[in-house]
C-alpha positions in Angstrom: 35.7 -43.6 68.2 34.5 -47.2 67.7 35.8 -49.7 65.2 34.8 -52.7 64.1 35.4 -55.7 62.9 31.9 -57.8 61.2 31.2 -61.7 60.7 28.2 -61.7 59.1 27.1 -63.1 62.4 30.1 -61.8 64.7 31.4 -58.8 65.2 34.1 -57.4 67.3 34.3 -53.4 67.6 37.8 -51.5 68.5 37.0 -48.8 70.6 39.5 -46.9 72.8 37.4 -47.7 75.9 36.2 -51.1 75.4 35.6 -53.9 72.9 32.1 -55.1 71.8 31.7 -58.5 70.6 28.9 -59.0 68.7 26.4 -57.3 65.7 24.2 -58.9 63.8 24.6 -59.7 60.1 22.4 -59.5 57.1 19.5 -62.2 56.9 18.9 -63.4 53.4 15.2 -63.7 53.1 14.9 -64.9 49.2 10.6 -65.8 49.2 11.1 -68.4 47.1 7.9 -69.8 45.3 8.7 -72.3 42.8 11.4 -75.2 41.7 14.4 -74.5 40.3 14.1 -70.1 41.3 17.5 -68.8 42.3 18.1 -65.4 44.3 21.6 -63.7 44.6 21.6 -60.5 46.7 24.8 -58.7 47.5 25.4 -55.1 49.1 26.6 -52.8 51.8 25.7 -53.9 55.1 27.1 -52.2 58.5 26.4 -50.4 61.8 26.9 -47.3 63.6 30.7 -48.3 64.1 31.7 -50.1 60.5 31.4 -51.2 57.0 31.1 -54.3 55.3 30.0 -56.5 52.1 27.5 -59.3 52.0 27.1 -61.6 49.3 23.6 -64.4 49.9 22.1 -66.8 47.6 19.2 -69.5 47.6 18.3 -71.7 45.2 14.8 -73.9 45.4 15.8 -77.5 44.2 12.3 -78.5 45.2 8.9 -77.4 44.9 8.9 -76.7 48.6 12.6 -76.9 49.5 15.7 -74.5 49.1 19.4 -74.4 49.6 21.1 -71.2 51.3 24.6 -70.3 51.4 26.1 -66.4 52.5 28.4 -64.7 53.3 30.4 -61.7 54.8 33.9 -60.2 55.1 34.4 -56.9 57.5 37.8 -54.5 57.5 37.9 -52.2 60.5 40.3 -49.2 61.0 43.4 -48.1 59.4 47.0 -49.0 58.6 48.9 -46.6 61.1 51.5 -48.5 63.2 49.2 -47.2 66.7 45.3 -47.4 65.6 43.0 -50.2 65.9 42.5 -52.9 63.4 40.2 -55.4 62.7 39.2 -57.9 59.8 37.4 -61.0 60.1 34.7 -63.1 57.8 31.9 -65.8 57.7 30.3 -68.4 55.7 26.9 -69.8 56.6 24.5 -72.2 54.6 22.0 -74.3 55.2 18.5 -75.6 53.6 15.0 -74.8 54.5 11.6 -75.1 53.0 9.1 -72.4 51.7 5.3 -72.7 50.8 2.8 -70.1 49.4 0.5 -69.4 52.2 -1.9 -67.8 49.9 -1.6 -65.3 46.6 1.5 -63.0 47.2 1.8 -64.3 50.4 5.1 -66.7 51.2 6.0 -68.6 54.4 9.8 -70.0 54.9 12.5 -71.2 57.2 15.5 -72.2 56.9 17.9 -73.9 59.5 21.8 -72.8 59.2 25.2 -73.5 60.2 28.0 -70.9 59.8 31.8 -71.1 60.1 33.9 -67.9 60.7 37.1 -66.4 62.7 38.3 -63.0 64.0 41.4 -60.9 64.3 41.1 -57.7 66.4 44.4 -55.9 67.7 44.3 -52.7 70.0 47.9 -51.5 70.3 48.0 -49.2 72.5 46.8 -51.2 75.3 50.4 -52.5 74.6 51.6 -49.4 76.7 50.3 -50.0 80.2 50.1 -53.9 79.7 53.7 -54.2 78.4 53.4 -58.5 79.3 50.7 -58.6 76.5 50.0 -58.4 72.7 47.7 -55.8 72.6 45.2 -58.7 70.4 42.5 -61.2 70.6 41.1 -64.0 67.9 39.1 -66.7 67.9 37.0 -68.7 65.7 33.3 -68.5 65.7 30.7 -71.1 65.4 26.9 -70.1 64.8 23.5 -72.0 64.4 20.3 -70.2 63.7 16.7 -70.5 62.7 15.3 -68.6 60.5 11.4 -68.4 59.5 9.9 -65.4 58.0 6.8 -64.1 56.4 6.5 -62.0 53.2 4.7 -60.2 50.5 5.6 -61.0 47.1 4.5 -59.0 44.1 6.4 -58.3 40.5 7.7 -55.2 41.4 7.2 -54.6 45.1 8.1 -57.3 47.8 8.7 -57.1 51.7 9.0 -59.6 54.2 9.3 -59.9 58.2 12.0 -62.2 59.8 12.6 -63.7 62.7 16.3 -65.1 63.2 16.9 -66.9 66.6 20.5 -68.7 67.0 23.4 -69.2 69.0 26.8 -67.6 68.7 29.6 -69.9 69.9 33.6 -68.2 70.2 36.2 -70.9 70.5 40.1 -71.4 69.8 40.5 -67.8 72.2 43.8 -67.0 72.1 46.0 -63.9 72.2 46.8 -61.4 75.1 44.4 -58.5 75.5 43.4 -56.5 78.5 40.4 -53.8 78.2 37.6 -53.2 80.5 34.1 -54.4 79.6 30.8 -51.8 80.7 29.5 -55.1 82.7 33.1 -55.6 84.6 34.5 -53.5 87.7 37.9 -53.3 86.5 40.1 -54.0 83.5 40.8 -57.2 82.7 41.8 -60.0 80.5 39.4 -60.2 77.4 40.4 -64.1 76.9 39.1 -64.9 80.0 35.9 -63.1 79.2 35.5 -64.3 76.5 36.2 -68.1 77.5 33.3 -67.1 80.3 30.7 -65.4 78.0 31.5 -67.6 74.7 28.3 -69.1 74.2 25.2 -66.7 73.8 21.6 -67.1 72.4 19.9 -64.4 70.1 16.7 -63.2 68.9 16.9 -61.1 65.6 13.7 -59.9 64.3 14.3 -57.8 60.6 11.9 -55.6 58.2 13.3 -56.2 54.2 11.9 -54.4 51.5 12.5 -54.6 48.5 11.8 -52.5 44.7 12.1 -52.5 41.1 12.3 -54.6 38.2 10.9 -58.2 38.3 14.0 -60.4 37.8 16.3 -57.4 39.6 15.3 -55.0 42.5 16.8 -52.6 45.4 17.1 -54.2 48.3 16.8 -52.5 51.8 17.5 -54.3 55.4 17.2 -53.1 59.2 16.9 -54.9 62.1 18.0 -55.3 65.8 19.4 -58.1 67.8 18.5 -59.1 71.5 21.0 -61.2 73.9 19.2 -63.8 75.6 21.6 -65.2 77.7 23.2 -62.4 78.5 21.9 -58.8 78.5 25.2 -57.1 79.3 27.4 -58.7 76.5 29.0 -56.4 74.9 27.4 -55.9 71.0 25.8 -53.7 68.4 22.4 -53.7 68.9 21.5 -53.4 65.3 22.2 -53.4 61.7 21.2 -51.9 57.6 21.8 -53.2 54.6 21.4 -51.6 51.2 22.1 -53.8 48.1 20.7 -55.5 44.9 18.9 -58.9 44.7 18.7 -60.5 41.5 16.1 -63.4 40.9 15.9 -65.9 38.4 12.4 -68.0 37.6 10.4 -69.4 35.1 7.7 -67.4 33.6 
């Protein structure tokens, strides 16, 4: 079975056969309209292989212009001495601006720059590669753009995104051999990792969103396409369920 561990925007899965890299994370979409509004979501967010928590916020210090900041922390597997564990987290922010393209309808796009790391240990590898430690981490570097276009109501809103970015691994380090499904044969992760550490991405996501004016359920899926390389290893998409709370004058 496949476990995971989830950046926000990086993800590295423990399976039994071989690791995947990459999944998407949640995109915080928060149609802004006015100075001074403020949006905090927060919720589940995961995949077919894990679980997660998200936490994003934006806040319009302009009538045109917003802040961003998220982020996300990812536990994978269990504590027994011989499974697969994982953990790893990430911090992004950024600013962007945001403009009314007619009544209920709202353009934005925001430009970000997130930090993170990863910790991912298969120990049972450990067994046939007895030189090596079984584990592989490395720090992550993204940048991403991020326009959208949404439909904004008092009780209903929903909104189309269109994240395109680079994910960037450096500081690989550890001792890890696994087999890849675009390699012949096992090898060392490190050294495909080193080879394959920068990759471009298009993320398109539908959000929708329901209830109350200032506090509504908040509903996420998308899917995420490697442009540099087709074969990387990564989760192809993502859902998020949460709460958004939004703050604005009346």
């Amino acid at each position: 079975m496949k476990k995971l561990v989830l950046l926000s925007t990086v993800v590295v899965i423990l399976a039994a056969c071989s690791p995947v890299y990459y999944a998407p994370s949640t995109q915080h979409v928060p149609l802004l309209t006015e100075e001074e509004e403020f949006t905090v979501a927060g919720g589940y967010s995961g995949s077919s292989s894990a679980d997660g928590a998200t936490i994003n916020s934006a806040y319009a210090f302009d009538s045109n212009w917003a802040l961003m900041a998220n982020g996300s922390i990812f536990l994978a597997g269990d504590s027994k001495d011989n499974s697969s564990t994982g953990s790893g987290g990430h911090l992004e922010a950024g600013a962007g601006y945001f403009t009314e393209v007619s009544d209920k309808l709202v353009f934005e796009t925001y430009g970000l720059i997130g930090f993170g790391g990863m910790n991912n240990r298969f120990p049972l590898t450990v067994q046939d590669y007895p030189e090596t430690t079984g584990e592989i981490k490395a720090n992550v570097l993204s940048l991403a753009l991020q326009p959208s276009f949404g439909f904004k109501s008092k009780y209903f809103e929903a909104a189309i995104s269109f994240r395109t970015g680079m994910v960037n691994y450096s500081n690989i380090r550890g001792s890890l051999m696994m087999q890849n499904e675009d390699q012949d044969a096992v090898g060392s992760q490190q050294e495909y990792l080193e080879d394959n550490k920068s990759n471009f991405l298009f993320e398109p996501a539908l959000t929708i969103r329901g209830g109350l004016e200032f506090l509504k359920l908040e509903a996420q899926t998308g899917g995420s396409l490697n442009l540099t390389n087709q074969e990387f290893p990564q989760d192809p998409s993502w859902i998020t369920i949460g709460l958004i709370y939004r703050l604005q004058d009346d």
